[in-house]
VEXTI-535597 format. One record per residue (C-alpha): z, x, y; residue in three letters. Coordinates in Angstrom, 2 decimals. Layout:
N
+---------+---------+---------+---------+
:      up :    east :   north : residuo :
+---------+---------+---------+---------+
:       Z :       X :       Y :     Ala :
...
+---------+---------+---------+---------+
This chain:
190
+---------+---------+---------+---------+
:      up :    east :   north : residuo :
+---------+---------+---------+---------+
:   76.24 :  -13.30 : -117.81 :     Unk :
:   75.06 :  -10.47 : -115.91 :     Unk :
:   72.71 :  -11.34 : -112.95 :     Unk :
:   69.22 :  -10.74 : -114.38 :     Unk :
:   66.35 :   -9.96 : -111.88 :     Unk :
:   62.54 :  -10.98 : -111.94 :     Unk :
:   59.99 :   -9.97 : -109.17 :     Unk :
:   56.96 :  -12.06 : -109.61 :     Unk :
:   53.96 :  -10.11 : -107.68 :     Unk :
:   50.05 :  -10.84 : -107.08 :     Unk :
:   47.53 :  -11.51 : -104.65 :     Unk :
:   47.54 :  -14.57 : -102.34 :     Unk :
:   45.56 :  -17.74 : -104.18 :     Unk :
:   46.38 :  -16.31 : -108.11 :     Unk :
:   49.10 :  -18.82 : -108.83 :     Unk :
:   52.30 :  -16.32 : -108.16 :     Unk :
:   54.09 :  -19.27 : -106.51 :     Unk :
:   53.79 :  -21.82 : -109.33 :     Unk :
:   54.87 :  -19.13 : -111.77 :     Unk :
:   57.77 :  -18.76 : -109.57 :     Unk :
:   58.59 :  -23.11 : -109.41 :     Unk :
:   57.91 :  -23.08 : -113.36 :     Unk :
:   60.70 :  -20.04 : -113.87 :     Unk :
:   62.74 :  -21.41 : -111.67 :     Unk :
:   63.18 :  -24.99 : -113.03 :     Unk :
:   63.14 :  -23.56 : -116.58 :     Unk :
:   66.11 :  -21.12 : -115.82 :     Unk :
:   67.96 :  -24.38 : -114.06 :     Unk :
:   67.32 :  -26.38 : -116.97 :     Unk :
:   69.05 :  -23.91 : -119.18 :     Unk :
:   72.32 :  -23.77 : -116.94 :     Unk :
:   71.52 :  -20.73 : -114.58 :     Unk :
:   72.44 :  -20.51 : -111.16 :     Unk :
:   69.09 :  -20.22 : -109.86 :     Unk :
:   67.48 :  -18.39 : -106.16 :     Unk :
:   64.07 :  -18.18 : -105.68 :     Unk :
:   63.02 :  -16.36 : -102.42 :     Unk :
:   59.15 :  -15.56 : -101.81 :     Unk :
:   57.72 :  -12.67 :  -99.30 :     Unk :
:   54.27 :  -12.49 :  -98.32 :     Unk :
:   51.91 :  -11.53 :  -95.94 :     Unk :
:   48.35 :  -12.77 :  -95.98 :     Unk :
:   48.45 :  -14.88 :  -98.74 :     Unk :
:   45.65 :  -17.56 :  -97.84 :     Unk :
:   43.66 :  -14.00 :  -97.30 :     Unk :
:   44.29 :  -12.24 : -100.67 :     Unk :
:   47.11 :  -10.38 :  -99.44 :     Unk :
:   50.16 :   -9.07 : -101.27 :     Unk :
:   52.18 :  -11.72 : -102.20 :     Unk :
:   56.06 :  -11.41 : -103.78 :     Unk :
:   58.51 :  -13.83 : -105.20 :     Unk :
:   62.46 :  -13.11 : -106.38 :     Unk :
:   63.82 :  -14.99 : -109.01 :     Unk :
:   67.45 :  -14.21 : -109.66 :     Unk :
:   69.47 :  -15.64 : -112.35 :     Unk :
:   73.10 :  -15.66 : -114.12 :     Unk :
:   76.33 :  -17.20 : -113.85 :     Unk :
:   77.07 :  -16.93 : -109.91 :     Unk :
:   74.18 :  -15.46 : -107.65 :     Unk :
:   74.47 :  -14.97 : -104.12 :     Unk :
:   70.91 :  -13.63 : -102.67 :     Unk :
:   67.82 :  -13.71 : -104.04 :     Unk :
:   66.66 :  -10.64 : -102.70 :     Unk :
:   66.42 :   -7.89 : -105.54 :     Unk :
:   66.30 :   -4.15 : -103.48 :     Unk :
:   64.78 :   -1.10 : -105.12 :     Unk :
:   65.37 :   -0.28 : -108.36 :     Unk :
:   67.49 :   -3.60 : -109.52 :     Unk :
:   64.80 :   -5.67 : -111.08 :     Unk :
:   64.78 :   -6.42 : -114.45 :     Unk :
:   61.29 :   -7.54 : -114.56 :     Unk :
:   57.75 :   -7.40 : -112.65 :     Unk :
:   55.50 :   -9.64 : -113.47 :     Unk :
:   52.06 :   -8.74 : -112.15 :     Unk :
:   48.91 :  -10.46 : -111.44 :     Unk :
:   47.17 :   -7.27 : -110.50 :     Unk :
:   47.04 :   -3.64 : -111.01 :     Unk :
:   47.64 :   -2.19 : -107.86 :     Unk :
:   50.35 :   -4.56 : -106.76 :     Unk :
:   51.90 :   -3.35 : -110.27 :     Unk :
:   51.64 :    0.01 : -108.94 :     Unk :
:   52.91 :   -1.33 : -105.32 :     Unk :
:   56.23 :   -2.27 : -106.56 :     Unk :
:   57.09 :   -0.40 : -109.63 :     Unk :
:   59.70 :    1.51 : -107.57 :     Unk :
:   61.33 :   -1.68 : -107.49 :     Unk :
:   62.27 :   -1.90 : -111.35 :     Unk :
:   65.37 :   -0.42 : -113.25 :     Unk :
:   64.80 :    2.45 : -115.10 :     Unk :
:   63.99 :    1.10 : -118.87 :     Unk :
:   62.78 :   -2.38 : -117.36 :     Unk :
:   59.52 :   -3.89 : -117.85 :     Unk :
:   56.28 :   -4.53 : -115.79 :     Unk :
:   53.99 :   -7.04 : -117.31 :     Unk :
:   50.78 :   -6.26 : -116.33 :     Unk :
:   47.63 :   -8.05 : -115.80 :     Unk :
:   44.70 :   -5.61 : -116.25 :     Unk :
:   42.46 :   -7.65 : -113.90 :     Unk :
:   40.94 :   -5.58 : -111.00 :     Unk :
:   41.28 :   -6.66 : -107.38 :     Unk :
:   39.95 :   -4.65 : -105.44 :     Unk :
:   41.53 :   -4.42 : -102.04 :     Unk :
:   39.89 :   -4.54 :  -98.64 :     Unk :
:   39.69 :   -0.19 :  -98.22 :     Unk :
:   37.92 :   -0.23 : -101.70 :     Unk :
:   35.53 :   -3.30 : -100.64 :     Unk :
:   34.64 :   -1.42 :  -97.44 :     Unk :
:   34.45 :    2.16 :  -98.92 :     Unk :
:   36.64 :    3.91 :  -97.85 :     Unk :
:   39.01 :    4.08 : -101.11 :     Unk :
:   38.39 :    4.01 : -104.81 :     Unk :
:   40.12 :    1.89 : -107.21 :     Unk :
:   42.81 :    4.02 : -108.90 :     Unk :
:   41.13 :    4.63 : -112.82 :     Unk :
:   44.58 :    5.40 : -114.48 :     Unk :
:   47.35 :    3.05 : -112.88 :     Unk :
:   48.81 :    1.86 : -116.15 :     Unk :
:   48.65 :    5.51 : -117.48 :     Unk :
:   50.49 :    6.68 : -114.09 :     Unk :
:   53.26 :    3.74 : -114.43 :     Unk :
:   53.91 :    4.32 : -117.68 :     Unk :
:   55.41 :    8.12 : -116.56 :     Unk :
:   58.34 :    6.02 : -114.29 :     Unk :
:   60.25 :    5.57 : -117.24 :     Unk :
:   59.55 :    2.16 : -117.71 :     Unk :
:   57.86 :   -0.01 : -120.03 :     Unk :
:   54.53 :   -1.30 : -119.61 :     Unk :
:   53.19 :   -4.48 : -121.35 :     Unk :
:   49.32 :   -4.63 : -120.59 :     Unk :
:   47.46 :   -7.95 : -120.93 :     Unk :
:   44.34 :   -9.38 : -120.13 :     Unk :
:   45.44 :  -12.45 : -118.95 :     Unk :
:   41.85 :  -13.33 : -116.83 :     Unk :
:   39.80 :  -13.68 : -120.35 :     Unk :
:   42.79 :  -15.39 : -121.70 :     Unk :
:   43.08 :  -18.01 : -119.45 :     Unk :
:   39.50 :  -18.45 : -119.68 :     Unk :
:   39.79 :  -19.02 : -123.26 :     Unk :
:   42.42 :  -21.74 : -122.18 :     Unk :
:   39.91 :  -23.33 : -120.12 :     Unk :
:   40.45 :  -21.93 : -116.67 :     Unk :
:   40.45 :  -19.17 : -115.48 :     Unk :
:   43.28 :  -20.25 : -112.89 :     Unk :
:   45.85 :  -20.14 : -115.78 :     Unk :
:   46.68 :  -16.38 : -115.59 :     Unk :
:   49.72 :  -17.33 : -113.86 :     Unk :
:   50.72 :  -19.45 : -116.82 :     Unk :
:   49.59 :  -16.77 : -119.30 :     Unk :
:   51.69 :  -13.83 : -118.09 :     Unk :
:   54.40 :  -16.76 : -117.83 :     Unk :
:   54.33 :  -16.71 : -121.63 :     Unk :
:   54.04 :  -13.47 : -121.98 :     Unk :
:   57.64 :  -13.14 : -119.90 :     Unk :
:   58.61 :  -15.89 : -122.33 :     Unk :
:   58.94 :  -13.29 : -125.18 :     Unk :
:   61.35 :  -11.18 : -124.01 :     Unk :
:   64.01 :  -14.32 : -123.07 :     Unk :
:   66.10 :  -15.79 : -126.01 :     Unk :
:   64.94 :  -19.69 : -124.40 :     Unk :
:   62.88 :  -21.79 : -127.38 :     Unk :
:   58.72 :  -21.81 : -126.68 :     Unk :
:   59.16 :  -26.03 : -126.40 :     Unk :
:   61.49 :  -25.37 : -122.99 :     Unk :
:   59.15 :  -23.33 : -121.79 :     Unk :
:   56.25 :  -25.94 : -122.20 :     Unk :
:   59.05 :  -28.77 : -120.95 :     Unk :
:   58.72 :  -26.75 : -117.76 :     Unk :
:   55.26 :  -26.37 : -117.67 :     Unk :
:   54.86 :  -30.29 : -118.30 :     Unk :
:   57.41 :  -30.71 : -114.91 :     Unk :
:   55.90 :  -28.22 : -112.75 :     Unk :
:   51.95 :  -29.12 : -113.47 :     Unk :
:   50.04 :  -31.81 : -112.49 :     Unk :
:   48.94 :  -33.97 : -115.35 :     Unk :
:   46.08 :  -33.21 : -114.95 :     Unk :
:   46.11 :  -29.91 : -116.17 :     Unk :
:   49.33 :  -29.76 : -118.41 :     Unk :
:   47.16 :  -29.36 : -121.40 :     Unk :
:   44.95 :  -26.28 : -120.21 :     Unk :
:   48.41 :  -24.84 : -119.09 :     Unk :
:   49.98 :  -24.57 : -122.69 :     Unk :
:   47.57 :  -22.97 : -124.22 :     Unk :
:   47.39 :  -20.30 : -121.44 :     Unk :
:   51.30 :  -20.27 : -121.99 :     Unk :
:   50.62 :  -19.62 : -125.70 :     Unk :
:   47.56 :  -17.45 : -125.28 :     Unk :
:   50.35 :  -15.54 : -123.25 :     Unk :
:   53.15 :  -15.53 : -125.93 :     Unk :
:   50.99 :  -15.07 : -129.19 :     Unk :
:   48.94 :  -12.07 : -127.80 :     Unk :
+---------+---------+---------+---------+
């Protein structure tokens, strides 16, 4: 199998790292060879956060340059926008429509961009919208958007919904495994 590439991209505190772990172990699970790499800056401080998953029969960095991924999942708008240079022409961006706004907007000195998704959609890739906030609040926290754009992701991969939920079960604390499926199929069934 071809190497497949997946850029997982938020701000710091939304949960990009555990939707990172719960790919990750589910792509193992099914036989992958497996590297997960994550880049960020201020994370703790709502900075841009970034995670590579690679995947296929042999991979050798987890790095995924410019134009190669197959995938970005976003937990935000603008770092949609940030990093859409970094997906193959005819690859997808998931896309939580949540709005962040970042620090230049907070302070006044920007404005949040009004037509990101319509100015993404002109790269020549495809653009699969969701609001994964009032889902995940409809799970039961609104925490899970992580775990709802995870099963969005879930419906573009040929792996069975009940591997996906193993993986949730493995990489969740008990806890909260319930809350997290039905984000995951909030995510899938929307």
């Amino acid at each position: 199998m071809a190497t497949k590439n997946i850029m997982i991209v938020g701000v710091g505190g939304q949960g990009s790292l555990l939707a990172s772990k719960l790919l990750g172990r589910l792509l193992v699970d099914e036989g992958y060879d497996v590297k997960v790499s994550e880049v960020h800056g201020m994370s703790q401080r709502g900075g841009s956060v970034v995670t590579y998953v690679k995947f296929g029969d042999k991979v050798y960095s987890p790095v995924i340059e410019e134009g190669e991924a197959d995938f970005i999942v976003s937990f935000e708008k603008i770092e949609a926008a940030r990093y859409i240079r970094d997906l193959k022409a005819g690859g997808t961006v998931i896309v939580n429509t949540q709005q962040i706004d970042p620090m230049p907007v907070i302070i006044g000195n920007a404005q949040y961009p009004s037509d990101i998704l319509d100015e993404m959609k002109t790269k020549g890739v495809n653009v699969d919208a969701i609001d994964a906030l009032s889902l995940a609040t409809q799970a039961g926290s609104s925490k899970a958007c992580n775990i709802v754009l995870m099963g969005r992701l879930a419906k573009y991969f040929d792996i069975p919904v009940e591997k996906w939920e193993a993986a949730v079960e493995k990489c969740v604390k008990p806890a909260f495994i319930e809350i997290n499926k039905k984000a995951f199929d909030l995510g899938y069934n929307n």
